[in-house]
N, C-alpha and C positions, 0 to 999 in steps of 0.2 A: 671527344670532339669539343664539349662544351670547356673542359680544362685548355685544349687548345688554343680557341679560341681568345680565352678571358688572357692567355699567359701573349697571345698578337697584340693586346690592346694596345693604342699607341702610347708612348711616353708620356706624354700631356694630360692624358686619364689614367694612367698610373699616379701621377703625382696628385692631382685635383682629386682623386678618389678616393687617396688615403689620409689627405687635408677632410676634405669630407667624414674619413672614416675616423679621425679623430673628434673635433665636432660629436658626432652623436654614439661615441663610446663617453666620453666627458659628459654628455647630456643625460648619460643611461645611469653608468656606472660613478659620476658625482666624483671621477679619480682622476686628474686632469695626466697624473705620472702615469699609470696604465692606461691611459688613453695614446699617451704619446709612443711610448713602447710598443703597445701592439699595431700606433701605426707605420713604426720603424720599422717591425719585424715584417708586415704585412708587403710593404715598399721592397724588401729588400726580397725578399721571397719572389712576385710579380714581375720583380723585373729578373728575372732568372737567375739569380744568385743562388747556389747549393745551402743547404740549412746550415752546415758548418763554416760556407766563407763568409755567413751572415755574421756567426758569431765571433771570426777571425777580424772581421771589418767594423764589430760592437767594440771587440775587447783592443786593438790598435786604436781605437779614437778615444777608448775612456783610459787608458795609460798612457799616451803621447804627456811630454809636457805640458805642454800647450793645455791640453784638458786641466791636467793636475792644478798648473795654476790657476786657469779660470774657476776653477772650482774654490781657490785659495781667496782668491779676489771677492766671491760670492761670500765666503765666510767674512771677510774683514770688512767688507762693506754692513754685513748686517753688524758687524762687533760693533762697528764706526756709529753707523746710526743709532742703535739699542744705547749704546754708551751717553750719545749726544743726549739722547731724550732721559736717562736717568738721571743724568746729570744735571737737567733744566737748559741745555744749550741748545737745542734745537726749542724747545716751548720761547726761550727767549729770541731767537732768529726770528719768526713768527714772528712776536709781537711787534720787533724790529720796524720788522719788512710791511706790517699791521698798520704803523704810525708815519709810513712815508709814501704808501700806494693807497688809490681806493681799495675797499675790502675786495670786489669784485676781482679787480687786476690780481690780487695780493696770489688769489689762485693761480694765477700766470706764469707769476712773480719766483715764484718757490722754487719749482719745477723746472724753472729755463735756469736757474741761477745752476741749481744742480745739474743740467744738460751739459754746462761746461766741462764737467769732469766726463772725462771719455772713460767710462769703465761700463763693462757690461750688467744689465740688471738693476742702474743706477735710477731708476723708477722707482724702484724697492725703497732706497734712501731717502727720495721726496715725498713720498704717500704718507710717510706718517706727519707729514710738515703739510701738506695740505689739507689731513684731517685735522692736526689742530688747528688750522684756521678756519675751521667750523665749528666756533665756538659749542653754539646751539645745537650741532647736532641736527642741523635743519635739511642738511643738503641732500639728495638720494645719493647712497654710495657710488650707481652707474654712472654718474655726473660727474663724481671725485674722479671714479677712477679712469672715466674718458679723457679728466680735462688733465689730470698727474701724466698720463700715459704722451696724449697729446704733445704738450708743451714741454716735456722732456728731451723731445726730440725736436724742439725748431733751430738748432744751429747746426745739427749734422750734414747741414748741405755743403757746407762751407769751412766750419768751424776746424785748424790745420791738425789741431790736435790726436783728431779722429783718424782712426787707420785705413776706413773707406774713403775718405778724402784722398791721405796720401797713396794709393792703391788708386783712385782714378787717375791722380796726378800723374804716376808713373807707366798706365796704359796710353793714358791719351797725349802723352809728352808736351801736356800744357806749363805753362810757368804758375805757382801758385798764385801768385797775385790774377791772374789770368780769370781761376778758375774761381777765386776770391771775388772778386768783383761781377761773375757772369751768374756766381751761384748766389750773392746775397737777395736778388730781388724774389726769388723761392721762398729762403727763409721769411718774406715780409707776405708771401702768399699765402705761408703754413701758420703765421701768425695772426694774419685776418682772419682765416678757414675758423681757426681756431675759436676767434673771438663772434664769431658771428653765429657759428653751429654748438657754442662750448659755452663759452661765458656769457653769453645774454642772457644765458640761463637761469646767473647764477644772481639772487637779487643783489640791488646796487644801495649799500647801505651810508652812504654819506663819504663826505673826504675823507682823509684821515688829521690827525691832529699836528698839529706844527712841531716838529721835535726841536729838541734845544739840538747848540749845535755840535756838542760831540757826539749826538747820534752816530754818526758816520763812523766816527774811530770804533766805538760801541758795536756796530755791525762789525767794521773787520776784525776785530779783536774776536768775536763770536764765530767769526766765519773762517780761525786760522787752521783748522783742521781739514776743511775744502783748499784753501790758499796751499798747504803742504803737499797735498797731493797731485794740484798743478803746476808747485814750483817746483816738485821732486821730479815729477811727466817729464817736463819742459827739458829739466836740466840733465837728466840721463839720456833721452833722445839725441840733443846737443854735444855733451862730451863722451857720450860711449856710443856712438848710432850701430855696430857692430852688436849690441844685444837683442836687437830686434830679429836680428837672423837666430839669434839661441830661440825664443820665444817672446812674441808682441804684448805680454803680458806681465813681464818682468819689470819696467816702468811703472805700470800702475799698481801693482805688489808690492813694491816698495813704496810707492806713496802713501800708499795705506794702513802700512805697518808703521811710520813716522808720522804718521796723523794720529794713529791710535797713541801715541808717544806726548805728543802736540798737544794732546785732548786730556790725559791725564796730568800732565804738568798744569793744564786751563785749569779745568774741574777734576780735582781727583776723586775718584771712583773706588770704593771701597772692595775688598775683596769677596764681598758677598756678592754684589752687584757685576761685577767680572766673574763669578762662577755662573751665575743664575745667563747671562749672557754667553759664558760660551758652552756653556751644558745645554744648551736650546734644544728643542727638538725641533725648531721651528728651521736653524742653520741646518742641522742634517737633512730637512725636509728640501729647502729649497735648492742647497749643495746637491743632492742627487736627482734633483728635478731636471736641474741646469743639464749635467751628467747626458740624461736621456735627452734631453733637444738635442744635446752634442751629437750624439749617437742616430737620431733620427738624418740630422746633416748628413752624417759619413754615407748614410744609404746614398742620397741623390747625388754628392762626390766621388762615388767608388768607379773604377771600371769595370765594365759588365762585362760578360762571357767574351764578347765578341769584339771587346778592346775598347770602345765604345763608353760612354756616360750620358746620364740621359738628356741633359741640357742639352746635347749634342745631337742627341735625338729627336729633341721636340723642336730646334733649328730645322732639322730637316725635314720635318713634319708639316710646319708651318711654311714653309717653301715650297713645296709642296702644292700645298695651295694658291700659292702665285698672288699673297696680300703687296700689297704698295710698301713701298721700303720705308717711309715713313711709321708708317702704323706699325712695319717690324721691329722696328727701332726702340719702339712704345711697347710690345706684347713681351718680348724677349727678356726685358729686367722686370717690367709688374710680373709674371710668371717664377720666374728667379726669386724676384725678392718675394711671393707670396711662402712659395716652396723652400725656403731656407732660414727665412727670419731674421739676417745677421746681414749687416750690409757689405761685410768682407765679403763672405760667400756671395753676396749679391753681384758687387760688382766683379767677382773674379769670375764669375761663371757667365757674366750677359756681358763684358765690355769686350772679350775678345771677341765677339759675335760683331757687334755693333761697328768694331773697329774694321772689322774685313768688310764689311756691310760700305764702308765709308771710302774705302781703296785707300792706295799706298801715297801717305803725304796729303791729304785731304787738306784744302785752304782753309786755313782760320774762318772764314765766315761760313764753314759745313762743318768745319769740328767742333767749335764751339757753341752752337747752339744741340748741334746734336748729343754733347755729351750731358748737356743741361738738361734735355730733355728723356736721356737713356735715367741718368742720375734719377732724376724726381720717378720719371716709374719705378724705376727697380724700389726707390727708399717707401712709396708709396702702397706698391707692393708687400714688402716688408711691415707696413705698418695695420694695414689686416693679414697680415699672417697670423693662424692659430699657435703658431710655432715661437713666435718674435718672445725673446726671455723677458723685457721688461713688462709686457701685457701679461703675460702669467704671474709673475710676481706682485702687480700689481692688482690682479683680480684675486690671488692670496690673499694679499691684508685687508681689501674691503671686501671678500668674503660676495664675488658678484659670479655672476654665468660668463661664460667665454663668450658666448654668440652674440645676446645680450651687448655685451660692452663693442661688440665688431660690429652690429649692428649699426651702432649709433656713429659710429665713424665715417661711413659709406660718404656721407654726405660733404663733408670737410676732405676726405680723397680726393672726392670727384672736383672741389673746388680746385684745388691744388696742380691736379691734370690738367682740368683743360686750360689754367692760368696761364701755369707750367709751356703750355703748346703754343697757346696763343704768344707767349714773351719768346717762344721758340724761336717762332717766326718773323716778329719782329727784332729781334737779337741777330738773324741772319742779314735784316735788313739794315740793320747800321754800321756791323763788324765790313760788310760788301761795302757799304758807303763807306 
């Protein structure tokens, strides 16, 4: 009776349970990768999967390409960054960005610059650029790693580059520009959230000093190994768009591979320095970390017994209920995106929801506020997820608690929401006028 029951629970505490049950295997056990694992394995068990389509639905999502690369991407970003910083070009960025923002911003500064590269993990990349701009060592790690994690992520509401963007674009059959200009006043809510809940924290140590004026060249010249990776993005996108059907990963694999090229022709890097970097165990660590969130995904992607997934089930859960379509609009992606961590899965799994929710051909002044608003939950969502790869990676290198650094974010969400709602509302009111 009691297995019965626990195996009726509804979809909604099947997922929130094994979020939870990661959370405090990670708090026990100090192993954030068997934390994630046994809450894969647990997910997929619960919701009635047989213990071998468990492992049929493990071993298809970590052999797909798609994985293989993203896994590729994870190694070349950490070679990217290990490389910069032995090199002295990333301490030199720093000091860069040091002599032309206040020190306080300069934390901002780092973090957004790197947000512009759409690669997954790329939090990893900026955490060691915003510990060196702690000189002293003064900062609490949980501040680093709130404000790296943070500010990483304030262009992806908008920014075209991203595949969650293009992925709502192509549900909500908005014009880019559309969703361009509906979604920047977000990014300017995630940026104050930020500054208000993040960096007031951080002390404000004077301006910075006048640079001469080829500073600027000095920055891009420094900065042409990120610049390779966006022009390499840009330009595969453009003249080959047929590869993103092979795997959405292949643009930025190559970028990364001719940045690493880029960066040895800047600074060359001795072959001692290139073994000790890719013999890491730190790469293999974070590469099969990534692996297992993959794999945690495929649980709440898979179809159940009964044809059925469970997004589809916690839809009807919540309907169920009889909440205001509004507020479903709102639960269905923070839900989503809490339970997947990745804003592709975010929005593929909450926007068809939202879209029936809206009916067929819905007028500009209902679609677009409501996709502004599905958007910001679901990324918002995502952004306390236990699961989200850049927040593990970067509670990795400053060595902090998962809860801990979620904790301190609550605050800057909830900014972000209800801003999010309120410009909802008003965004309906001008697109109608």
């Amino acid at each position: 009776m009691i297995v019965e029951f626990i195996l009726s629970a509804p979809a909604l505490s099947k997922v929130l349970g094994t979020l939870a049950l990661i959370l405090i295997v990670n708090a026990i056990a100090r192993n954030l990768m068997a934390a994630i694992a046994a809450g894969g394995l647990v997910l997929g068990l619960w919701s009635g999967q047989p213990l071998l389509q468990v492992g049929r639905i493990a071993w298809t999502r970590f052999s797909s390409l798609d994985n293989l690369l993203l896994m590729a991407v994870i190694c070349q970003i950490i070679w990217l960054s290990s490389l910069m910083a032995k090199t002295g070009v990333m301490r030199d960025m720093v000091r860069t960005v040091g002599e032309r923002v206040p020190r306080r911003m300069s934390f901002a500064a780092l973090p957004a610059v790197i947000g512009l590269l759409p690669m997954p993990g790329g939090a990893m990349f900026s955490a060691p650029m915003v510990d060196s701009a702690d000189r002293a060592g003064q900062l609490p790690s949980l501040l680093k790693t709130r404000t790296n994690y943070w500010f990483r992520h304030v262009w992806e509401y908008w920014w075209p580059l991203y595949p969650g963007v293009i992925l709502a674009l192509d549900m909500t059959g908005l014009e880019i520009w559309q969703l361009t200009l509906a979604q920047l006043p977000v990014s300017l809510l995630a940026i104050a959230g930020g500054y208000l809940f993040l960096l007031r924290r951080i002390p404000h140590n004077g301006e910075p000093g006048h640079a001469p004026q080829e500073g600027a060249h000095s920055f891009l010249t420094l900065a042409a190994p990120i610049i390779t990776v966006i022009a390499t993005y840009t330009a595969i996108l453009i003249a080959l768009p047929a590869v993103k059907s092979i795997s959405r990963y292949i643009p930025i694999t190559a970028g990364l591979f001719l940045a690493l090229i880029v960066l040895q022709f800047q600074r060359k890097a001795d072959w001692s320095d290139w073994r000790e970097v890719l013999l890491s165990r730190r790469t293999l660590y974070m590469t099969v970390l990534v692996a297992v969130i993959r794999i945690y995904g495929a649980m709440i992607e898979a179809r159940l017994p009964g044809g059925m997934v469970l997004v589809e089930q916690m839809r009807g859960e919540l309907a169920a209920i009889g909440l205001p379509e509004g507020l479903f609009i709102l639960l269905i992606p923070l839900i989503s995106g809490l339970a997947m961590g990745i804003n592709v899965g975010t929005i593929g799994a909450s926007f068809p929801v939202v879209m029936t929710l809206l009916g067929a051909s819905p007028p500009l002044a209902v679609l677009l506020p409501a996709t502004v608003l599905a958007y910001a939950a679901g990324f918002m969502g995502q952004m306390l997820s236990p699961v989200h790869v850049c927040l593990l990676v970067t509670n990795q290198y400053f060595k902090t608690p998962l809860l801990r650094s979620l904790a301190g974010l609550i605050l800057p969400v909830l900014f972000v929401l209800l801003g999010t709602y309120g410009y909802s509302l008003l965004l309906r009111l001008i697109v109608a006028g």
